[in-house]
C-alpha positions as CSV (number, residue, x, y, z in Angstrom):
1,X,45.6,188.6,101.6
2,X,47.7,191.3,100.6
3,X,49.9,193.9,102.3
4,X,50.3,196.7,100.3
5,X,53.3,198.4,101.5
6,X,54.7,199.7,99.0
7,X,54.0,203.7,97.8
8,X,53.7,203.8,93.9
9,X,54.5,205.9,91.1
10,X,53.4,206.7,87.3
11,X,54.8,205.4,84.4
12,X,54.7,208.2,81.9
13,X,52.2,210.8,82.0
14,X,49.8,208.8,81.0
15,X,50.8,204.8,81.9
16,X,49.9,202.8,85.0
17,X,50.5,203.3,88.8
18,X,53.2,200.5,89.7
19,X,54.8,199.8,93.3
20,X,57.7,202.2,93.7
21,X,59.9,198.5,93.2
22,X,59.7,196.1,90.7
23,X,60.6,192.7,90.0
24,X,63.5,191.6,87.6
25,X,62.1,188.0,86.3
26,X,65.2,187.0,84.5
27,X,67.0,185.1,87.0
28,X,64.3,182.9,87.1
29,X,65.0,181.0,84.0
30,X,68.3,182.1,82.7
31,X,71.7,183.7,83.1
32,X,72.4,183.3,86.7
33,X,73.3,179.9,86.9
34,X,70.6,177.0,88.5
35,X,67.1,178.1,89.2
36,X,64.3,176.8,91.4
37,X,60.9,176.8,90.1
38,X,59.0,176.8,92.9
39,X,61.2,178.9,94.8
40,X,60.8,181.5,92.1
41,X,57.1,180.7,91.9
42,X,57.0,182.2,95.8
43,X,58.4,185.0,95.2
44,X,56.3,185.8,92.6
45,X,53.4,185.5,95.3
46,X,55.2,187.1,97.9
47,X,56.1,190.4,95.8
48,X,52.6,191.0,94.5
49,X,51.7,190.3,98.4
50,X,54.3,193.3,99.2
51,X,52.9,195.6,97.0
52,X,55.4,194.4,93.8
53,X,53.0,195.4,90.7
54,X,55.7,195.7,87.7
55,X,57.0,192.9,86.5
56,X,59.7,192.6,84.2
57,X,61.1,190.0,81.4
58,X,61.9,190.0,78.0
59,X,61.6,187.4,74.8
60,X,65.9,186.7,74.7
61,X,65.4,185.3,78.2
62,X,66.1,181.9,77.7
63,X,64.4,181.9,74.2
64,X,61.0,182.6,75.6
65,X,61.2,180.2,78.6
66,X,60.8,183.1,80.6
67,X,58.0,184.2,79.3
68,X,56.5,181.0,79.8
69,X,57.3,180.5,83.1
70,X,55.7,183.7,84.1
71,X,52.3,182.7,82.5
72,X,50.7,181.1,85.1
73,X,51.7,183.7,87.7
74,X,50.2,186.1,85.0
75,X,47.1,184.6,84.2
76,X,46.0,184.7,88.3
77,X,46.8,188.0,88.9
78,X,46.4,189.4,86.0
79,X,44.2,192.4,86.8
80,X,46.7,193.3,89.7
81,X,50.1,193.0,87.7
82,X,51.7,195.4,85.4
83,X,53.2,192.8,82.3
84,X,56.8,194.3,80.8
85,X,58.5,192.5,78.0
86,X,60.8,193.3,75.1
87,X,61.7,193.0,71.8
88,X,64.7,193.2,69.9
89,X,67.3,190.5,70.7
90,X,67.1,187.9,67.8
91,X,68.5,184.5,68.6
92,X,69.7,182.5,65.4
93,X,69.0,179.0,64.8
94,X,71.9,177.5,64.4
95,X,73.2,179.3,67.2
96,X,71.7,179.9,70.5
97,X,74.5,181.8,72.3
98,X,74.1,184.5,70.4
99,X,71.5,187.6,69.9
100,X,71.4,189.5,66.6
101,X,69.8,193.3,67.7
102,X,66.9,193.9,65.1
103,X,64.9,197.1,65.2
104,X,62.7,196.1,61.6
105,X,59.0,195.8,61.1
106,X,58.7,192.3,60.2
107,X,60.4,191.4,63.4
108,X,58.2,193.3,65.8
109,X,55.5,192.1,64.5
110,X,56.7,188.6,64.5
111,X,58.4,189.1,68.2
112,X,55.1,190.3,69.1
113,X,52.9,187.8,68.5
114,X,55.1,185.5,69.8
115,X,55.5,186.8,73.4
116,X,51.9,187.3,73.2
117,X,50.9,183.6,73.0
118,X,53.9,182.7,75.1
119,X,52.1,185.0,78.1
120,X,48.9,183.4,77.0
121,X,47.7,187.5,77.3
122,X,45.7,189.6,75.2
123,X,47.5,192.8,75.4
124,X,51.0,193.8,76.8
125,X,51.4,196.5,79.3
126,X,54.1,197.5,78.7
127,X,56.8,196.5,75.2
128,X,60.3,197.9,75.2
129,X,62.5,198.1,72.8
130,X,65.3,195.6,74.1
131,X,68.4,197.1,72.1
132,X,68.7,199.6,69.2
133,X,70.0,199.0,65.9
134,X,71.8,202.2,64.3
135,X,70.7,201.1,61.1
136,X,67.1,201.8,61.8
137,X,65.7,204.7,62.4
138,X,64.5,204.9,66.0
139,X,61.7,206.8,64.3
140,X,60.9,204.0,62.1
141,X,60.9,201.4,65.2
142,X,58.4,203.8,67.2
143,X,55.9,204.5,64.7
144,X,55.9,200.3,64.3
145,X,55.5,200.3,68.0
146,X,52.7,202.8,67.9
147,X,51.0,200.3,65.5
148,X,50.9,197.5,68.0
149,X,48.9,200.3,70.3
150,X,46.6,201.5,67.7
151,X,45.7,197.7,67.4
152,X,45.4,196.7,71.4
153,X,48.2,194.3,71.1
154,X,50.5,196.9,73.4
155,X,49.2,200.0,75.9
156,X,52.0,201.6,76.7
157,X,55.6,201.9,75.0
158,X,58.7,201.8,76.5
159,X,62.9,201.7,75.5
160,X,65.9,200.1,76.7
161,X,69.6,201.5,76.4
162,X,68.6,204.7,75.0
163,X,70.5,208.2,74.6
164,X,69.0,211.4,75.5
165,X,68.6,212.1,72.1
166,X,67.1,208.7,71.1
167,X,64.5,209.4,73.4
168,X,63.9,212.6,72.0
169,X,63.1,211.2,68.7
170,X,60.9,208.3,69.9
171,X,58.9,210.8,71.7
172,X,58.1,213.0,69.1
173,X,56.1,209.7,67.5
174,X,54.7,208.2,70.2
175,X,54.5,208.3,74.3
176,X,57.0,206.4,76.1
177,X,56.2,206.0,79.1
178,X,59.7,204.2,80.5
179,X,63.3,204.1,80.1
180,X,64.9,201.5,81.1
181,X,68.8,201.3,81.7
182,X,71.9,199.9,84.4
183,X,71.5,202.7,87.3
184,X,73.2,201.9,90.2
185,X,76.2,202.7,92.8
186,X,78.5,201.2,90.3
187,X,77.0,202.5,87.2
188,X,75.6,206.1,86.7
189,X,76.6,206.9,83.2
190,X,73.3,207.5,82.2
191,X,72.9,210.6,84.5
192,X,74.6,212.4,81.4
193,X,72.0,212.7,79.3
194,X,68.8,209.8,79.4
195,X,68.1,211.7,82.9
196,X,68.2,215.2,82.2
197,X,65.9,213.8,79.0
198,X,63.7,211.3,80.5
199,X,63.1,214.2,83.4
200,X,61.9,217.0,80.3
201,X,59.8,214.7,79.1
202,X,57.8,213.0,81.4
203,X,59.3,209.7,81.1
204,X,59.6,207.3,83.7
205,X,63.2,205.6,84.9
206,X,63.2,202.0,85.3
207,X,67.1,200.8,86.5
208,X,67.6,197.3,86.0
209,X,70.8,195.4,87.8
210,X,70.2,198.3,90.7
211,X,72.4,195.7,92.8
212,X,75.2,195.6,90.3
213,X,74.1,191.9,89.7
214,X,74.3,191.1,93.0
215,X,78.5,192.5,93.1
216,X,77.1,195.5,95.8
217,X,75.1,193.0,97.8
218,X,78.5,191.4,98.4
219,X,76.9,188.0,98.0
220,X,80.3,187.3,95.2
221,X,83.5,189.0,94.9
222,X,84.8,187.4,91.8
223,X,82.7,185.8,89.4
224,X,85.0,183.0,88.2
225,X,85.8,181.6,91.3
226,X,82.7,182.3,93.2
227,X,79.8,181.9,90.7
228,X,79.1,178.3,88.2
229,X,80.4,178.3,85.1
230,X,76.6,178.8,83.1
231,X,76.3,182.4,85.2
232,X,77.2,185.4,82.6
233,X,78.5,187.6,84.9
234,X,81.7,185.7,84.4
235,X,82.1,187.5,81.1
236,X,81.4,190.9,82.6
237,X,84.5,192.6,82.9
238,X,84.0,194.5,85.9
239,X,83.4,191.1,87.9
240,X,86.6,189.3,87.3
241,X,90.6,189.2,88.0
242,X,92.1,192.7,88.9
243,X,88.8,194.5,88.3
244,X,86.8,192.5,90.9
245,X,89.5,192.7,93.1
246,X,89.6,196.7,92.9
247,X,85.7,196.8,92.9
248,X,85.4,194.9,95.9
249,X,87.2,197.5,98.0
250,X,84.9,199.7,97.4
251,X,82.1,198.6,99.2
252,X,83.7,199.6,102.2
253,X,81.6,202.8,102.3
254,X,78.4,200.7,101.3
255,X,79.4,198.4,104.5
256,X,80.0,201.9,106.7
257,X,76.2,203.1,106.1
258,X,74.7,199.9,105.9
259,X,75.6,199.0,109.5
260,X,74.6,203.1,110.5
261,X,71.0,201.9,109.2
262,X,71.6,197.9,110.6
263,X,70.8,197.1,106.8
264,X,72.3,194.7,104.1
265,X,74.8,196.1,102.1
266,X,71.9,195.5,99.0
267,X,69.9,197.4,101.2
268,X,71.2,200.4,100.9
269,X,72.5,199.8,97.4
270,X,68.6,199.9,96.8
271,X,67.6,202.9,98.9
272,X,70.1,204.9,96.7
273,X,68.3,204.3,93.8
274,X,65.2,204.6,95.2
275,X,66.0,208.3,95.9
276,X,66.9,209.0,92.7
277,X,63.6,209.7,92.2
278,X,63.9,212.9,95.1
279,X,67.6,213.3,93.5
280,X,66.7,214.3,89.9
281,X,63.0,214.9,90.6
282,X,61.4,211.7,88.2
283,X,59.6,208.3,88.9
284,X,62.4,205.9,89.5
285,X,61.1,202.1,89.8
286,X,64.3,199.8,90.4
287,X,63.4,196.2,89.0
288,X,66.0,194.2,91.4
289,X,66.1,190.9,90.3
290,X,65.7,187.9,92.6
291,X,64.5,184.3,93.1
292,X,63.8,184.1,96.8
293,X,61.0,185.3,98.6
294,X,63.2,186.3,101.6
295,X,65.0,188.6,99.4
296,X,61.9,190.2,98.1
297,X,61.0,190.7,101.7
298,X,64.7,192.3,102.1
299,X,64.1,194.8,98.6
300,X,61.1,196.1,99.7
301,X,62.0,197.2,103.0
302,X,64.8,199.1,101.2
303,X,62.1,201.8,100.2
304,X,61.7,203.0,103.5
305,X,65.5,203.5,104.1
306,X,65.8,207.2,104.4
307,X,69.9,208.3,103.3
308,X,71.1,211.3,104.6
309,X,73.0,214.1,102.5
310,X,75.6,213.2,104.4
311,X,75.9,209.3,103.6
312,X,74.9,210.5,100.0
313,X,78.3,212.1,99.8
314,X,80.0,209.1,101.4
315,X,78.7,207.0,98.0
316,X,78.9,209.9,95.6
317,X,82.4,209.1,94.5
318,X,81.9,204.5,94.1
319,X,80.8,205.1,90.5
320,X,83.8,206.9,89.2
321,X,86.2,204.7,90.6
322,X,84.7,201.6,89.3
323,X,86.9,199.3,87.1
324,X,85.9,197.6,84.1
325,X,83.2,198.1,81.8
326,X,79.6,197.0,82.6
327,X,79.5,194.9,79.5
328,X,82.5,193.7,77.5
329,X,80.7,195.3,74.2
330,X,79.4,198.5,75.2
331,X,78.3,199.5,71.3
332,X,75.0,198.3,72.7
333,X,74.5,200.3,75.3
334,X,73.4,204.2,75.8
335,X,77.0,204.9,77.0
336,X,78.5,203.7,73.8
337,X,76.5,205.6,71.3
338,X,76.3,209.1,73.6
């Protein structure tokens, strides 16, 4: 049975009606250390039961695995679920640590086939564009995208780690119906220019690490001494040493509304970026990532958190006091090329 408790929103003028939250699949199979399948596996069950429609991976997670691991899930449900994936983050052969960013033709077409019979789906519901490559026209890299529509491999397009003026560009070929970038307490750099852009033009927001990978839940305080040694976030500069240490301290204002509320600290890290949506009048559908069902159960119930203007105020000023860049290379983000 399910329990549709969650109020939903439009990608894109014209895309699909998903649950005001989404579900960040990464964790599942990669980046953040151990996993548990069949803990994952219910909170697959338990989202979709809570009104969780979007669902979001990518092929660079784990090298498909992720992918495949959603399958099954995907294949039950699969008139119920909204399928996101991306494109874009090459992995060489010879060596798996690292991503090459392509943008070209013969890659999409090769990327897309391949997630296709990795889902074991006909169509994609949605196929972002993981990262950008300068090199390639973002024109060039739509109109390919486009293709994949014409010819019911894709229905709806989408970007990652875009500029405003990116965006623009890719909308003047094709209909994107979501943008997806970091958008959280501790990261707001995109409020520049993808907003103010994604707002003119119909586009939905989609924040991914809305929790600050888990750093504003307060579940870690310094990635190399709290987290395993396979976890990524130990590379994240914001995470670690004198950074983490300064970051930290500010949750002390996240800690002072959160017990107003008698919420989790990820709680309310949520409900901000749930009103973002109110704030800068555009869908906004978080994608917090997680691999228990009891912290679905927690996410969710952050939608009907309600902050006031004046504990607004109290976290207006976290972001600009944050130390340490979200990602050690920030070339491949929107903030880098704006």
């Amino acid at each position: 049975m399910t329990d549709h408790t969650l109020p939903t929103a439009r990608l894109g003028d014209g895309g699909p009606e998903v649950g005001v939250q989404g579900l960040g699949c990464m964790g599942m199979s990669f980046a953040y250390g151990p996993t548990d399948a069949d803990a994952s596996r219910a909170t697959l069950e338990r989202a979709l039961e809570l009104g969780v429609t979007l669902y979001d991976t990518a092929d660079a997670y784990g090298a498909g695995e992720n992918e495949r691991f959603l399958s099954p899930f995907f294949k039950a449900h699969r008139d119920e679920v909204v399928i996101a994936t991306k494109f874009a983050l090459s992995i060489p052969p010879d060596d798996p640590t690292k991503r090459i960013i392509r943008n070209d033709e013969p890659y999409i077409r090769q990327a897309v086939e391949a997630s296709l019979r990795r889902l074991d789906v006909d169509v994609i519901d949605l196929y972002y564009m993981h990262r950008r490559d300068p090199d390639v026209p973002i024109e060039e890299t739509v109109a390919v995208m486009a293709d994949l529509v014409r010819e019911g491999k894709v229905k709806h397009l989408g970007l990652s780690e875009v500029t405003g003026d990116e965006l623009r560009a890719a909308q003047g070929v094709h209909p994107i119906a979501a943008v997806q970038s970091e958008w959280s307490l501790f990261s707001r750099d995109i409020e520049a220019g993808v907003v103010p852009a994604a707002r003119e033009l119909g586009v939905a927001l989609v924040p991914y690490s809305p929790l600050g990978r888990g750093f504003l839940t307060g579940s870690f305080a310094d990635a190399e001494k709290d987290l395993t040694a396979g976890d990524f976030r130990r590379q994240q500069p914001r995470f670690t040493g004198d950074n983490a240490a300064a970051n930290a301290a500010l949750l002390a204002p996240v800690r002072t509304v959160a017990e107003a509320h008698g919420a989790t600290l990820g709680q309310i890290a949520l409900a901000w970026a749930q009103q973002r949506a109110r704030v800068h009048s555009l869908p906004v559908i978080p994608i917090p990532g997680t691999r228990k069902p009891t912290r679905v159960e927690e996410n969710t119930a952050a939608t009907r958190i309600v902050l006031t203007e004046e504990e607004l105020s109290l976290l207006e000023p976290i972001a600009g006091k944050v130390a340490g860049d979200r990602y050690a290379d920030m070339t491949f983000t929107s903030a880098g090329r704006e």
